[in-house]
N, C-alpha and C positions, 0 to 999 in steps of 0.2 A: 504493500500500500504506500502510494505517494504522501511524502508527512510536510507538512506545511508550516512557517512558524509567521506570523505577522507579529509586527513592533510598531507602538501606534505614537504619534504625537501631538499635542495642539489640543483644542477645545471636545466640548462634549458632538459636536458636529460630527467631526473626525473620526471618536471613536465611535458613534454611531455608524457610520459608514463602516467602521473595519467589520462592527457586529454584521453587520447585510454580506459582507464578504467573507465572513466566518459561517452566516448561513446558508450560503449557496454550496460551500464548497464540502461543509458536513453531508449538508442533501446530496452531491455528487458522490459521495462516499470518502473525500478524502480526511487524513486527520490531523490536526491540529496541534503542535506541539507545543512546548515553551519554552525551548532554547532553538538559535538558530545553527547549531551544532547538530541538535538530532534534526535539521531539516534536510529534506531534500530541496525545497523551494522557499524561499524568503519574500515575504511580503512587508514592504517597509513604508508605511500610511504617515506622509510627512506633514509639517508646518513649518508656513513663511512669514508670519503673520509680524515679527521684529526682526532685526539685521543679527542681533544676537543668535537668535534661533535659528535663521538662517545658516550662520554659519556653523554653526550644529549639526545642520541635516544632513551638511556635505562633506562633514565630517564624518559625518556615519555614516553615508551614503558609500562613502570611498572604502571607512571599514568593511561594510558587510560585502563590497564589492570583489575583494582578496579573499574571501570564504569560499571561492570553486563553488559553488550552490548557484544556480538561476536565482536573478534577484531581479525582484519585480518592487518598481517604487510609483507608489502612488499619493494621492494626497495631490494639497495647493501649490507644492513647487511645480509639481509637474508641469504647469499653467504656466507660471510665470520663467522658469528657468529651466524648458525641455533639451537643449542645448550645451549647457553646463553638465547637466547630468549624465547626458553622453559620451560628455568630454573625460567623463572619469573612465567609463568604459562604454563601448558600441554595444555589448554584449547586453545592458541592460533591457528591459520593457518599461514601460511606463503607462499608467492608468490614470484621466485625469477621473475629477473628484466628480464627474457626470457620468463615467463611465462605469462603475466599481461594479452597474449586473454583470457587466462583460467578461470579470475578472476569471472565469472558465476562461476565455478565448489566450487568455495572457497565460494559464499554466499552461495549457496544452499545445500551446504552439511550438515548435520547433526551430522557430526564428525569433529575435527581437521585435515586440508589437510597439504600435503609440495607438492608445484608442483614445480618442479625442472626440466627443459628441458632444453636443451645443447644447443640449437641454438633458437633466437627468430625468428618470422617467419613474421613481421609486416604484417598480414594478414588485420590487421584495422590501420588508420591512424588516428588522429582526426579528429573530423566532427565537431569543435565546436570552433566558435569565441567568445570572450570575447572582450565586449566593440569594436573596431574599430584591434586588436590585434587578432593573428593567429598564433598556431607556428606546425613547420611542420617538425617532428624528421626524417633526410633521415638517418641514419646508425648507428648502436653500433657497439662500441669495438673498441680497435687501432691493429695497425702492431709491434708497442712496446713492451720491455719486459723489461719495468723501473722496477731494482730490488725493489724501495722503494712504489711502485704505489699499495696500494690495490686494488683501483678499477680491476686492472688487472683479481683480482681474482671472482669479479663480473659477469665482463662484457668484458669475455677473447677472445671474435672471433670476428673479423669486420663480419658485414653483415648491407648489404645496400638496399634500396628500389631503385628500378628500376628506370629510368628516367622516363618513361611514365607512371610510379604510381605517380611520384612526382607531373608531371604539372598538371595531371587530380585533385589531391585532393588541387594542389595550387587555381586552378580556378573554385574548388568549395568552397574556401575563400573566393574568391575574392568573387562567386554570394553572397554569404552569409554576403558579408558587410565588409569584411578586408579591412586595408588601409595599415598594419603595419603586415609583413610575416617575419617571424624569421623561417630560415632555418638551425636548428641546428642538431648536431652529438657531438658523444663524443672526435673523431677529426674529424674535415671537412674537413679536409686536404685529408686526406685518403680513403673521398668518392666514391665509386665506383670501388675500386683499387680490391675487389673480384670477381663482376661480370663481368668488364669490361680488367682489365689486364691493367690500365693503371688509373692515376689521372685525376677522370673524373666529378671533381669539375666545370673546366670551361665550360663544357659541358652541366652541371645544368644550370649552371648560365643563359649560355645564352640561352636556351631553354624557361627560365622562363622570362626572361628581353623581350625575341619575344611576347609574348602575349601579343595580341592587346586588350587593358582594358583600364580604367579609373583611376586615378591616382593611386600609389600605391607605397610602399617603402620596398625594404628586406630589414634583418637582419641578417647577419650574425655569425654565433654559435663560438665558440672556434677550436683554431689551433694549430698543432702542429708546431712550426718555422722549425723543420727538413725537414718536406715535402714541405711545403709553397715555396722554394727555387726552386722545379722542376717544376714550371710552375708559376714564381714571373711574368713575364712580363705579362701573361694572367690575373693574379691578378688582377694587377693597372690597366690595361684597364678596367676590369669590375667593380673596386671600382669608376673608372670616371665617371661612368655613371649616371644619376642625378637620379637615380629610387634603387639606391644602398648605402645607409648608410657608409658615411665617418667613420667606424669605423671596427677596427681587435681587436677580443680577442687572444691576442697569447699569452697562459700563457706558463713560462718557470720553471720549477719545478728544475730542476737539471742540474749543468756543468758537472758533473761527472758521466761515466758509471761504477763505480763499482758500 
């Protein structure tokens, strides 16, 4: 059996993503290890998100590259710095952060792939709890056009998972043992605002807060303060609620729009 090992870095976005490519490749039948020693095949789910980090990734990028193992790297570099990364070896593949259902076509090929699609299409969601913990990525990409924001160049179109994709795969967490759902986006703010024409965050919420279950606790992912404001009052009613985590990530990156 072909043994796999992914190394994830960067936000809860990220590792959501590795989970969807952890569970495509279980369903395929391959397994999954935790060292990239016992691997056959390396999967390395990166972040560019500071120059710090960057120069991290290509650090490690070059390490695992000297490991004789097929190494497949995916994640936000891929976007912005597909060039560099070849530069360290021809021999790699790369997966961008739209592409991660595709990641079968990157193990099985016999050559170096770049799968680069425009839009991701979350066709798989995670299927896979860890310990009492579940996380459950509804949308990439923001409405923003932060000039200083790489990610932008990553992960440039919001697209969302449908409400009735969300509750179905929240409450097969839940069969499957969650206690602890972290409902993240790369802004949650802006959830739904593609399919729906409107911020359709409370929406979520409480579609998922109505499921009649067994104790359980969300989490909620990072926000943008801009949007937060067009529906504050639905907020706090829904952070009231005792099955809702007293906590907001609202990170504020810039006061100035040049």
């Amino acid at each position: 059996m072909t043994k796999i090992y992914i190394e994830t870095y960067g936000c809860a976005v990220n590792k959501a993503d590795s989970l969807i490519m952890k569970t495509i490749l279980i369903e395929k039948g391959y397994e999954i290890v935790d060292t990239p020693e016992e691997a056959n095949i390396i999967i390395v789910n990166t972040c560019v998100v500071r120059y710090d980090t960057e120069v991290r990734m290509f650090k490690r990028i070059d390490q695992l590259s000297k490991l004789g193992k097929k190494l497949i790297v995916a994640g936000c570099i891929t976007k912005v710095y597909p060039y560099r990364i070849r530069s360290l070896s021809q021999s790699i593949s790369l997966i961008a952060p739209q592409s991660i259902n595709r990641v079968i076509e990157a193990v099985e090929s016999q050559q170096p792939v770049s799968l680069f699609d425009e839009y991701k299409s979350f066709q798989v969601l995670p299927d896979i709890v860890e310990g009492i913990r579940a996380t459950i990525p509804v949308a990439e990409g923001c409405l923003d056009e932060c000039s200083f924001c790489v990610v932008k160049i990553a992960r440039p179109h919001l697209r969302s998972v449908p409400i009735e994709k969300v509750v179905s795969v929240f409450k097969r967490a839940l069969e499957k043992g969650a206690v602890e759902i972290e409902i993240t986006a790369q802004d949650l703010a802006v959830y739904g605002y593609d399919i729906y024409s409107r911020y359709a965050l409370p929406d979520l919420l409480n579609e998922l807060l109505n499921i009649d279950s067994r104790e359980y606790v969300i989490r909620l992912g990072q926000m943008n303060p801009r949007h937060i404001v067009n529906f504050l009052d639905d907020l706090i009613a829904i952070i009231k609620n005792p099955k809702v985590y007293k906590h907001l990530h609202i990170p504020v990156q810039s006061g100035s729009n040049k």
